[in-house]
N, C-alpha and C positions, 0 to 999 in steps of 0.2 A: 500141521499147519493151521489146520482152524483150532486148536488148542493153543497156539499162540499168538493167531488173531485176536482169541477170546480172551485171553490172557491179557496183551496189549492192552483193550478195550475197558478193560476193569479197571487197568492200573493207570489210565488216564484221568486226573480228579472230576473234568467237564463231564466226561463220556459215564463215569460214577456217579455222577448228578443226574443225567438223563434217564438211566439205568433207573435208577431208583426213585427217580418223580416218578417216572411211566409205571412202576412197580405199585408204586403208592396207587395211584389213577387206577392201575390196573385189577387190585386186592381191598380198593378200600381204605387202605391202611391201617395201623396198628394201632391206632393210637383211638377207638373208639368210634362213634356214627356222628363225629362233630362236622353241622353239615352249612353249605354258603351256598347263594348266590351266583352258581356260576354255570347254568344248563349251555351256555353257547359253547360249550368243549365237551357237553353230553354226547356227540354225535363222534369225534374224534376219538374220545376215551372206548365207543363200542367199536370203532371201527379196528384199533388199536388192539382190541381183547380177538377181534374176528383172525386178523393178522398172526397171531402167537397162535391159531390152530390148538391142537393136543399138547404140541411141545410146552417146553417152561418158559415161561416170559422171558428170564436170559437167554436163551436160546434164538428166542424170535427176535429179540432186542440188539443181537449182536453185527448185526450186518449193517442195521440202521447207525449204529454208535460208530463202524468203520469207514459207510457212506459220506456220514452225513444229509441224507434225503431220506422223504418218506417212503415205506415203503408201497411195491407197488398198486397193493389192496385199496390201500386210503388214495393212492392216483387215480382209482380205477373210477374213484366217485361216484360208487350204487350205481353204474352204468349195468343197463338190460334190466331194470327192476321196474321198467312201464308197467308192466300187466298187473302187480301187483299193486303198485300206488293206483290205477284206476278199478282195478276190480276188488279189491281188498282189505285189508287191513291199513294198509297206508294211502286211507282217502284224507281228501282236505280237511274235514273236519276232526278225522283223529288225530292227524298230524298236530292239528290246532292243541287239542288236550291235552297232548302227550308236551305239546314246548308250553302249554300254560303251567299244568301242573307238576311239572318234573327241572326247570330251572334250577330247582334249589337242590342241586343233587352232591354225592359225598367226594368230596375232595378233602382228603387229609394228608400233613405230610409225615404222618405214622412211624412205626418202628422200621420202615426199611428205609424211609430217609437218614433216620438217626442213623444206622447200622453204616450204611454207605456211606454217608460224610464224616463219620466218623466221632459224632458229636461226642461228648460226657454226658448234655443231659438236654433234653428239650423245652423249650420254653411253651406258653402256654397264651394263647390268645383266644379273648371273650368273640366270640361270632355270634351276629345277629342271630333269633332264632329263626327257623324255618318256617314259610309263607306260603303261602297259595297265590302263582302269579298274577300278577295282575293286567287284563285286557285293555285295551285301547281299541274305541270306536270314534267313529267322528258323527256328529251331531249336530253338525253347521256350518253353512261356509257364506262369504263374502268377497264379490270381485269388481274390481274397477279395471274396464277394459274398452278397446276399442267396438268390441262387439256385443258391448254390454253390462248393464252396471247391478245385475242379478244371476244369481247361478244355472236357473230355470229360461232366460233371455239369452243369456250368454250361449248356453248348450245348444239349444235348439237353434241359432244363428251357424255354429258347426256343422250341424247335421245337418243343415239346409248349403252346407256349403259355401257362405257368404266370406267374403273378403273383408278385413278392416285396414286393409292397406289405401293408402290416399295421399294423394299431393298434401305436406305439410304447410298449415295452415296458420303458426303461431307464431311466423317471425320469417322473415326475408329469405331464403334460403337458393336465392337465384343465381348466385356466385359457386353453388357447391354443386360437385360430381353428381351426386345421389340429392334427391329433391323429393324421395316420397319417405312414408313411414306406418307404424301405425298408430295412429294418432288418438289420442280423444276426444273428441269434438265438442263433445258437452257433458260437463261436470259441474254438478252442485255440492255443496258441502253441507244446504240450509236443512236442518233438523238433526246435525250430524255435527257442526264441529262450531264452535263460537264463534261470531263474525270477527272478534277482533284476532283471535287464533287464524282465522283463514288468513286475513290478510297479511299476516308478518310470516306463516311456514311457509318451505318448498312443498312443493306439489306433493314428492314421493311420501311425503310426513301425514299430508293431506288423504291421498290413495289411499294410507293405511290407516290412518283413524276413522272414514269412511267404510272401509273394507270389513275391519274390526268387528265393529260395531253392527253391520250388516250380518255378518256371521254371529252373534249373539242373537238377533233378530230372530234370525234364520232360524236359528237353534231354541227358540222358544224359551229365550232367556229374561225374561220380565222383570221388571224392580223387585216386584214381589219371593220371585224363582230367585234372582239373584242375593235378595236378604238372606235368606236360607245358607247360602254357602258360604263355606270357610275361608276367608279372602285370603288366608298366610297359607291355603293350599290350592291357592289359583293364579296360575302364570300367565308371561306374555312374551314369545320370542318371534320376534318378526325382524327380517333382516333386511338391508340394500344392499345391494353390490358398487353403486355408486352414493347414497347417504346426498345429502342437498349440495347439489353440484351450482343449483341457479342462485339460491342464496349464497355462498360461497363466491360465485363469479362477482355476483351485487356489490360484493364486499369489495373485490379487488378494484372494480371498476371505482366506487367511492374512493377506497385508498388512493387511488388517484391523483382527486382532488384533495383529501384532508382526513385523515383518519376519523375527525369528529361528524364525517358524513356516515360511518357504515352502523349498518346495525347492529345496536348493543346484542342482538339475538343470532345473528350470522355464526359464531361458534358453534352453540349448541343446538342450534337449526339446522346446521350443516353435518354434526354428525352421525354416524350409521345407526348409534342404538335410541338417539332420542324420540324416537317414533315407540318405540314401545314403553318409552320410560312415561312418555304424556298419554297414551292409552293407558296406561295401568294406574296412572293421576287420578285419570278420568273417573277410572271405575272401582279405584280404590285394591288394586288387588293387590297384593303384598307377597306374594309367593315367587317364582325363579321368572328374572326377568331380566333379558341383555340383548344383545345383538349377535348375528354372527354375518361374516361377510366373504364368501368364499364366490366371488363373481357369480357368474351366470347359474352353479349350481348352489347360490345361496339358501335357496326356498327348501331344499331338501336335507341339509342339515339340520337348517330349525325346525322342520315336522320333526325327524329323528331323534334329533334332542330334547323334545318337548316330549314326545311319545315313552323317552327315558325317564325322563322326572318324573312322569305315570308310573310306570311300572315301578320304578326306584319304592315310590311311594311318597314322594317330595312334593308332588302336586295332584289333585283331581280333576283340573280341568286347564288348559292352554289353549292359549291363543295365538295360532303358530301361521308362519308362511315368507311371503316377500315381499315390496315394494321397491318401485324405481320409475324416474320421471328424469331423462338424460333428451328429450327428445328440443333440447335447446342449442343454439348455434359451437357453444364449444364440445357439448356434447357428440353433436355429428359430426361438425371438424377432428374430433379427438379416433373414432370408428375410420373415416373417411383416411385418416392418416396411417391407420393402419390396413389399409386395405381392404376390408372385411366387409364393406357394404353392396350392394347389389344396386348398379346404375339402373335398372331398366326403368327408366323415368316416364315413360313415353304409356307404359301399360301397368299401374302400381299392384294391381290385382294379380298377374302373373310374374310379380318381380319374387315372393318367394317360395319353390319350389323344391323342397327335399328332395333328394336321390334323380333328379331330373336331370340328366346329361347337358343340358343347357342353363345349369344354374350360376348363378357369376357372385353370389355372394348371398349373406343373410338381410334381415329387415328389421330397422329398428323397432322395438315397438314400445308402450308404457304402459302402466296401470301397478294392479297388486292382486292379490290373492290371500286368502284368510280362511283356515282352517280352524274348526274350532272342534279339541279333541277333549274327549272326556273318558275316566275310568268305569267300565262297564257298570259296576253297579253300581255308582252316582248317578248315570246316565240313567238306569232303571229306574231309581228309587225315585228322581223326579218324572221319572214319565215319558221322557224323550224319547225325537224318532229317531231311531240309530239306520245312517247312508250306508254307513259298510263301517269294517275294521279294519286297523289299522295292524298289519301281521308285524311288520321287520323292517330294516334297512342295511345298510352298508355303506363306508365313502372310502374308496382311496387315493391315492397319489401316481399319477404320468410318472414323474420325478424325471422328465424328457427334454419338455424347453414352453416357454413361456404362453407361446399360443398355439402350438401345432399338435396336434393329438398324437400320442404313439407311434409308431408304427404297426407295431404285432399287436395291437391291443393289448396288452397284458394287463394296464391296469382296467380298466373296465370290466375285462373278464372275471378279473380277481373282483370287481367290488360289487358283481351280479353274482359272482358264485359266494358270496361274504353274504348278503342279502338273500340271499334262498337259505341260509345256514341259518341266519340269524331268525329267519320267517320261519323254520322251522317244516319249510316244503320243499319240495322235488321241484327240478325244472320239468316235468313231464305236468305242472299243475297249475302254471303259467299259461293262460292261452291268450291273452290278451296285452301289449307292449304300449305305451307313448312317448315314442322314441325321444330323444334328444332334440336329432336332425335339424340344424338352423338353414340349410341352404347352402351351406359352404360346400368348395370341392372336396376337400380332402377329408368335415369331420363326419360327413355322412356316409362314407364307404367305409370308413374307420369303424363306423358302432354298427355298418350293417353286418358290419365281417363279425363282429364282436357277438353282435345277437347269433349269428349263423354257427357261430362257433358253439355257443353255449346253447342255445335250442335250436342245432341243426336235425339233433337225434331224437326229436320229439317224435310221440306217437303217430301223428296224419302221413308221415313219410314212407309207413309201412305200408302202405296201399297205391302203390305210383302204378300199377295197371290198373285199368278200369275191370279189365276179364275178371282178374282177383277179387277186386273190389264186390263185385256183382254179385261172383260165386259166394263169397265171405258171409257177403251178408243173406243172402237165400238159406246157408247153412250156421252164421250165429251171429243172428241179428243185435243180440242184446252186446257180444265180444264186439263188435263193427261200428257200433251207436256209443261208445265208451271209446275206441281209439279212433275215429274219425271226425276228431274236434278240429280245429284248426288255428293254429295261431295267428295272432291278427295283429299287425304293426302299420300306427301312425303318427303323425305329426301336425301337431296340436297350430306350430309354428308357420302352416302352408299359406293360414288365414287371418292370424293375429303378427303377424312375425315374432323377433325374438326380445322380450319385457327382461331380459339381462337376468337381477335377482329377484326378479315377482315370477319369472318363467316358473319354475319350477311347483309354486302353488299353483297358479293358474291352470299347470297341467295334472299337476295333484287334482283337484275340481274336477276337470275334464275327464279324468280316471275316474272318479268317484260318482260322475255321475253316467258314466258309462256304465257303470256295476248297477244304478238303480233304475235306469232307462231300459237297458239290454243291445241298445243302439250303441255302435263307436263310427266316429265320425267321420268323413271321407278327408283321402289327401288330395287336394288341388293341385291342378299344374304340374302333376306327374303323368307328363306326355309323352316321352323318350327317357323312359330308363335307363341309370347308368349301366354298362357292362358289369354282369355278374349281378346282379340284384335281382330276385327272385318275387315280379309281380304280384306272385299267387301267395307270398307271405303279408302283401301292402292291402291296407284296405282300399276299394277302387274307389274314382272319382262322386261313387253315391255313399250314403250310409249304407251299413249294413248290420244285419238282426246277429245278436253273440250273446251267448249266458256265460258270464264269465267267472271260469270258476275260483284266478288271482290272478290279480293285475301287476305291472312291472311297470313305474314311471322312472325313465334317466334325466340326469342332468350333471351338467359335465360345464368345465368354467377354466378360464382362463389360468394357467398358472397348474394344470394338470390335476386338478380338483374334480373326481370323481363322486358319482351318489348314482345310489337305489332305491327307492323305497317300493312297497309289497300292500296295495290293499287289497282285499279280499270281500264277497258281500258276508254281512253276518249271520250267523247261527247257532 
């Protein structure tokens, strides 16, 4: 019978293709050490060799090829391997080495591809030669927010706990449901954007050429530091999830009256990538430069994809993040329409509350966020101060319905477990989260379930008596000081509310400089936890002190649009 399973399985042409990638993946292949760019299936390809045991690779191969599913070693996903990632060979910083220097590992499709497909002859393809990966740090950031128009101003407003929610101030808003926001109160553009520039862009165009530029600042990027650089290997991807809404509106409203009222600039003011097309005007940089615009988890794509170009080699240094400036009357009528906003008009400070059993919805909020990442040894060679590193990411698709999260989480899990692969770490190496969490009912018990699921098994669970705990560490204190970390989850969104596609830099920021402070920041207004949310995971209403050994920032957007990203401090 299994002689004509196995039989079957061979004689099937698909099931002969699998058979013989994996063969190839699994041996090498036949065809020499011709080697590429492809470490992100380095981990599958051992898990794969573990699976085939002693037997022969057909042998282990054939059950998978009658399945169809993995088998259940590679399900098991190095579950029970805590002791070892903290005490051992798989600490964070090997881990680092082993995914810097081994990306480019041997994929051929060799003599047992041929043999299996049955080719005549194989053809032959030039592959780049092999590299030494390349690192990504960040080196500077820039934020326009309601809590602050500096990364150092901004953080410390967090950790102090403060609110930027407030009765909206910039236009009539006494006819609408929801009447607070987070707003920004005061914003100059003077030494930053041209007065005649000011006056004809939207805001969001504004936020980010302000932002930009701040992070260059930041980053100790001088006229002089910037003549030095190679401008056709220095990018700029900054995205909006909404692109200039109030110029666009301007426009209709002139349309109006006469078309020869609107502004000749309302087109290309109005769309998503022109903010970084006139940053990169600015500064003359000629390297990869576009927009992406995946709603609310805007911001985390363009780090990831900017962090790509790095390591590709296409760029040495980005200028990556979000902006959005929606906090104008069709703006809020357009949220308010869909339900999603939080009336508590009466108390703006406590209108947004993650995982709070009394939350009625999220908080608008504005500004931008700018990341400015560079290739490690760029970064050295001028001297820079490097915040942390930038490990990995991941994004994937709900593929469920336009605004309501999953149900089972699947995608989120999948794009947290895609992002630890891709970081090249264990979820046991993760102690530190900045959640999504806008305030909503349904998407905060969605991601707490999603985190719970993927670091429920984390190491601090193993000590839930205190008796244990006591005795443990009287008898091996250094075993007890290694798994007695704690994972720590909050939300960036309690006190800025939710900047749509700036969120996700802003909370990148937030992450990055929680890595260099040690401090992560308190959640407000988590007074009545929802059912099933596990307090002693949230960080409490104060700051609290964490060395954090990698960080997990989410963001998730309308349209089932998932993302990870992974920074870690550097070493």
């Amino acid at each position: 019978m299994v002689g004509a399973a196995a039989s079957s399985c061979y004689a099937s042409p698909l099931c002969t293709f699998f058979v013989a990638a994996c063969m190839s993946l699994s041996h090498g292949g036949g065809g020499g050490d011709t080697r590429q760019p492809l470490g992100r299936s380095r981990r599958r390809r051992q898990q794969l060799g573990k699976c085939s045991g002693s037997g022969s690779v057909q042998e282990a191969l054939v059950p998978s090829c009658l399945e169809f599913k993995p088998c259940s070693h590679y399900n098991k996903n190095n579950k029970g391997n805590a002791f070892s990632s903290l005490l051992g060979s798989n600490s964070l910083s090997l881990n680092r080495k082993q995914r810097k220097l081994n990306r480019a590992t041997t994929s051929s499709s060799g003599g047992a591809m041929a043999v299996a497909m049955g080719m005549e002859k194989e053809g032959t393809v030039d592959k780049k030669p092999p590299m030494e990966q390349r690192r990504v740090v960040v080196t500077g950031m820039g934020v326009e927010t309601s809590l602050g128009h500096d990364p150092n101003t901004f953080y410390e407003n967090l950790l102090q706990g403060n609110s930027g929610i407030s009765q909206i101030e910039n236009f009539d808003c006494s006819e609408f449901p929801t009447r607070i926001a987070g707003e920004i109160k005061s914003f100059s553009t003077e030494g930053w954007v041209a007065p005649k520039l000011s006056k004809r862009m939207d805001k969001f165009m504004l936020y980010l050429l302000t932002a930009g530029k701040k992070a260059l600042a930041d980053g100790a990027v001088t006229d002089e530091v910037m003549a030095e650089f190679n401008k056709a290997k220095c990018g700029v991807l900054i995205g909006s999830a909404m692109g200039g809404m109030k110029v666009f509106n301007d426009a209709i409203e002139a349309l109006k009256i006469s078309y020869k009222k609107m502004n000749p600039f309302c087109v290309p003011f109005a769309t998503t990538n022109m903010g970084s097309a006139m940053l990169a005007m600015d500064l003359g940089w000629m390297g990869p430069n576009y927009s992406i615009s995946t709603a609310c988890a805007t911001s985390n794509f363009c780090i990831l994809n900017s962090a790509n170009h790095i390591i590709r080699g296409e760029a040495d240094v980005m200028l990556c993040g979000g902006s959005d400036a929606v906090i104008i009357p069709i703006g809020l009528g357009g949220f308010v329409a869909c339900r999603a906003l939080s009336q508590r008009n009466n108390d703006p400070t406590k209108a947004s509350r993650p995982w709070d059993s009394n939350r009625d919805g999220f908080v608008m909020g504005e500004g931008a966020g700018v990341l400015l990442l560079e290739e490690l040894e760029h970064a050295k060679k001028r001297g820079a101060t490097i915040y942390a590193e930038f490990l990995g990411g991941s994004f994937t698709c709900d593929a469920y319905h336009m605004t309501e999260p999953r149900p089972d989480g699947a995608g989120v899990i999948l794009c947290i477990e895609r992002a630890l692969a891709d970081a090249g770490i264990s979820k046991e190496q993760i102690n530190y989260i900045n959640a999504h969490a806008t305030s909503t009912p349904a998407g905060d018990l969605k991601e707490y379930q999603a985190l719970a699921h993927c670091f429920g098994q984390n190491p601090e669970v193993a000590f839930s008596s205190p008796d244990l705990l006591k005795f443990s560490f009287v008898c091996f204190p250094y075993l007890v000081s290694q798994l007695c970390w704690q994972l720590k989850v909050n939300s960036t969104k309690s006190m800025i509310g939710h900047l749509l596609g700036a969120a996700g830099a802003v909370e990148a920021i937030a992450t990055v400089q929680a890595i260099r402070t040690g401090w992560v920041h308190p959640n407000i207004n988590l007074e009545n936890p929802d059912n099933g949310v596990d307090t002693s995971l949230l960080v409490g209403p104060k700051k609290e002190r964490l060395s954090i050994k990698a960080a997990l920032s989410n963001s998730f957007g309308f349209g089932g649009h998932n993302s990870s990203i992974i920074f870690a401090p550097y070493k």
